[in-house]
C-alpha positions as CSV (number, residue, x, y, z in Angstrom):
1,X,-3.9,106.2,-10.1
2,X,-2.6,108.0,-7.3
3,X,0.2,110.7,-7.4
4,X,3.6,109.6,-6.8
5,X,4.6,110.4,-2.9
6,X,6.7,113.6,-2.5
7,X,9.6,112.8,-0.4
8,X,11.0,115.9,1.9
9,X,14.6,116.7,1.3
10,X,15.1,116.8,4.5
11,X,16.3,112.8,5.6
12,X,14.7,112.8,8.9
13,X,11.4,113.7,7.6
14,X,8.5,110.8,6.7
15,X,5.4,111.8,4.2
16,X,2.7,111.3,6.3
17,X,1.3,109.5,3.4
18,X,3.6,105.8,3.1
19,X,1.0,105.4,6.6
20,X,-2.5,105.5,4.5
21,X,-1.9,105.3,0.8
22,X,-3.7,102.4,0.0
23,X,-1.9,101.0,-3.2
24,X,1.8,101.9,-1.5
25,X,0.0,98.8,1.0
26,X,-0.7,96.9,-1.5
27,X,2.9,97.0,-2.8
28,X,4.3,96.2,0.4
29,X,2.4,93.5,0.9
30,X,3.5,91.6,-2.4
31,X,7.2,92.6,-2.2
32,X,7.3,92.4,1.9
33,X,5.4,89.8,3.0
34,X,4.8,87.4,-0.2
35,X,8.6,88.4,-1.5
36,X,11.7,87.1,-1.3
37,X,11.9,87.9,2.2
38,X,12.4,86.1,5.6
39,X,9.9,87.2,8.9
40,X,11.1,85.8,12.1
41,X,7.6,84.4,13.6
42,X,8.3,82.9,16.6
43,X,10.8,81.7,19.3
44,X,11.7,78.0,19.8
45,X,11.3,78.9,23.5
46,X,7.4,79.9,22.7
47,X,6.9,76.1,21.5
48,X,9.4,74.2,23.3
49,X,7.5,70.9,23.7
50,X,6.0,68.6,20.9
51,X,2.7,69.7,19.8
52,X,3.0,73.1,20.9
53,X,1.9,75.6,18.3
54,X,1.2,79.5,17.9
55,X,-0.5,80.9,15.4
56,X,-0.5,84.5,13.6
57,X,-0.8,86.6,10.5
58,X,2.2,86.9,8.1
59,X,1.1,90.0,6.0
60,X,-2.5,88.6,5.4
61,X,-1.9,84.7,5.4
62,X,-2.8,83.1,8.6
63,X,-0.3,80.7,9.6
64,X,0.8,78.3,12.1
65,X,3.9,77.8,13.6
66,X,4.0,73.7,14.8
67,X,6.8,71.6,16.9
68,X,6.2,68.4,15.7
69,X,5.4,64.9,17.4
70,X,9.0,64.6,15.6
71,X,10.6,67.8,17.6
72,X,10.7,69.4,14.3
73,X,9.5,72.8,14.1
74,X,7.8,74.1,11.2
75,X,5.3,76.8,9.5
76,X,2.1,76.0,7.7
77,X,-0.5,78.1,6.0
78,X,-3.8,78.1,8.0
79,X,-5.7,77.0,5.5
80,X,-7.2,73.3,5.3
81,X,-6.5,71.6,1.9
82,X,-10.0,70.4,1.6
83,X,-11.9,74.2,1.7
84,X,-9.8,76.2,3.0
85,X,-11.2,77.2,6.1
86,X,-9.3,78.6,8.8
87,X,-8.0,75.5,10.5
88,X,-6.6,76.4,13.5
89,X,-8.6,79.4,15.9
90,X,-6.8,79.5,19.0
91,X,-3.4,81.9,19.1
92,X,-1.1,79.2,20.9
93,X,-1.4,75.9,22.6
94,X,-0.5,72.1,22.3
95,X,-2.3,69.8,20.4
96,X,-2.1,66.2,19.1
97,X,-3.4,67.4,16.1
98,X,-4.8,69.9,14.1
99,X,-8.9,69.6,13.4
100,X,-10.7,71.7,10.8
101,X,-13.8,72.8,12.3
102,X,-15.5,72.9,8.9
103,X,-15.5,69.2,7.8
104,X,-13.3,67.9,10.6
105,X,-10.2,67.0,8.1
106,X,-7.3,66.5,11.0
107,X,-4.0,67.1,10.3
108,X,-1.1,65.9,12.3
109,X,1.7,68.6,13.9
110,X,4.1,67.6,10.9
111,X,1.5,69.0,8.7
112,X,0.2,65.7,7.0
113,X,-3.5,64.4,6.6
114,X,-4.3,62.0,9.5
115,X,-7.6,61.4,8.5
116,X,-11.2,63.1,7.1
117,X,-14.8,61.3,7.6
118,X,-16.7,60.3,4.4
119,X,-13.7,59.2,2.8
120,X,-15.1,56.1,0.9
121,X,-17.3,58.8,-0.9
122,X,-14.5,60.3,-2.1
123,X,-13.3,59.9,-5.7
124,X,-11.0,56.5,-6.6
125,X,-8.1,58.7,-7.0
126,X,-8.0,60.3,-3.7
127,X,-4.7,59.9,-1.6
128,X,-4.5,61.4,1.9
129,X,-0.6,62.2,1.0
130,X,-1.2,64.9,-1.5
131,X,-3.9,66.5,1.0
132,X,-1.3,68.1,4.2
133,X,-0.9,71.3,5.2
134,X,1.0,73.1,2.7
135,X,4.5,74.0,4.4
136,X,6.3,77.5,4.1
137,X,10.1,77.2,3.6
138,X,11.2,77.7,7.4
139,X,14.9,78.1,9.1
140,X,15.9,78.9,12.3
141,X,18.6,81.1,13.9
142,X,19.7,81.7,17.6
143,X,16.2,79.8,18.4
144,X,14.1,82.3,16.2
145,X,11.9,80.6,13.8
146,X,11.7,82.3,10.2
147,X,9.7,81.5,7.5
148,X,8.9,82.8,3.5
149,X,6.6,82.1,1.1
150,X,8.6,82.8,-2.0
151,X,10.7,80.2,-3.5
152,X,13.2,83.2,-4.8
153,X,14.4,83.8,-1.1
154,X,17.6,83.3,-0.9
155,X,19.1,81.3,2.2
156,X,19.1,83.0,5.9
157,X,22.1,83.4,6.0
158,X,22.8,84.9,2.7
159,X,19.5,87.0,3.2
160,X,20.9,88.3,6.7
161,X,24.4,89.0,5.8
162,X,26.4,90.9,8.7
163,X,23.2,91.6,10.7
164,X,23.2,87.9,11.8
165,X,26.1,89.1,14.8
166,X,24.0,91.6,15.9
167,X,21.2,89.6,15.9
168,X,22.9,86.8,17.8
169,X,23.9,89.4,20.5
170,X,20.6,90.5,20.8
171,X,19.3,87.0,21.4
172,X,22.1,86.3,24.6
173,X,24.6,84.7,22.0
174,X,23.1,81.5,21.8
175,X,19.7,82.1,21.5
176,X,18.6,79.8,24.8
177,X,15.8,82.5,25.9
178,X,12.6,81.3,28.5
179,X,9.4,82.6,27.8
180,X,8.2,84.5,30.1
181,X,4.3,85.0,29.4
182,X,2.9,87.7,26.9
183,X,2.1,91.3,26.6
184,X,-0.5,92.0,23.5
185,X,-1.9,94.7,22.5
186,X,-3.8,95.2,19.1
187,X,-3.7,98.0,17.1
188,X,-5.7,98.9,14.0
189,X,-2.8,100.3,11.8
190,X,-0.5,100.2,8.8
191,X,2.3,97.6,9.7
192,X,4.8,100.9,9.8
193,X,3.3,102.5,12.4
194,X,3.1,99.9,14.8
195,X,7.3,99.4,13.7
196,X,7.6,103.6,14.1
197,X,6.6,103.1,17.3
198,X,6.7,100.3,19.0
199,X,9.6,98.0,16.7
């Protein structure tokens, strides 16, 4: 087990260590980003049409971020219900529906099985219903989309409390933001680095 991290006494002082400490990661990434916490994933103004989608990483689960045929937007895992392979590749687009490339299962944008070849192979008791993308609990503020993967998590607005003003100034009041285009850049770090930095 690894020695507890010495904190300076000083309060504007970091241990170098929280940035490479292997099990502090660990830690983070169970009460972080599988806790009872909300991560704002997207924009509405980054899928602002039916079928548009983006797709990234929340802690280590790949996810995807959908507008609906039926305008709604919501957050699935990335992960097909029949192997679960990866089912979406490309980071953002619009599609009609979502394709495994593994054994073709397709998914619609509201997450449900459409359809998978072979199917009168498959047991008796197969039902296409209990087979959709399984659906992170997802709200939405000022047009950003947040989703968690903990039940505990209380509501967004209890969870954000006073920061909610700020945030709403921050996003113009309202929230009605264009997209632009994007500026990415990748970096091979501990998620607090990149924040340190770059947040």
């Amino acid at each position: 087990m690894n020695a507890p991290i010495q904190w300076p006494k000083a309060v504007n002082e970091i241990p170098k260590a929280i940035f490479t400490d292997a099990a502090l990661y660990e830690r983070e990434i169970e009460t972080i980003f599988h806790g009872a916490q909300w991560h704002a994933l997207a924009h509405r103004a980054e899928i602002a049409n039916r079928g548009d989608f983006k797709t990234m990483l929340l802690g280590r689960m790949p996810v995807i971020v959908a507008n609906g045929e039926d305008g709604k937007i919501r957050v699935f895992f990335n992960s097909c219900t029949h192997r679960g392979n990866q089912v979406e590749t490309a980071s953002c687009g619009n599609r009609k529906a979502f394709e495994c490339p593994y054994h073709r299962w397709m998914f619609r944008t509201s997450g449900e099985l459409a359809g998978c070849p072979g199917t009168e192979e498959f047991s008796p008791g197969f039902d296409k219903k209990n087979y959709g993308l399984r659906e992170l609990r997802t709200a939405e503020y000022c047009g950003l989309i947040f989703a968690t993967a903990n039940a505990q998590t209380p509501t967004l607005e209890t969870w954000m409390g006073d920061v909610a003003k700020t945030l709403a100034g921050a996003l113009g009041g309202d929230g009605r933001l264009k997209l632009l285009g994007y500026q990415k850049v990748r970096y091979a770090s501990n998620w607090k680095a990149y924040s340190d930095n770059d947040g």
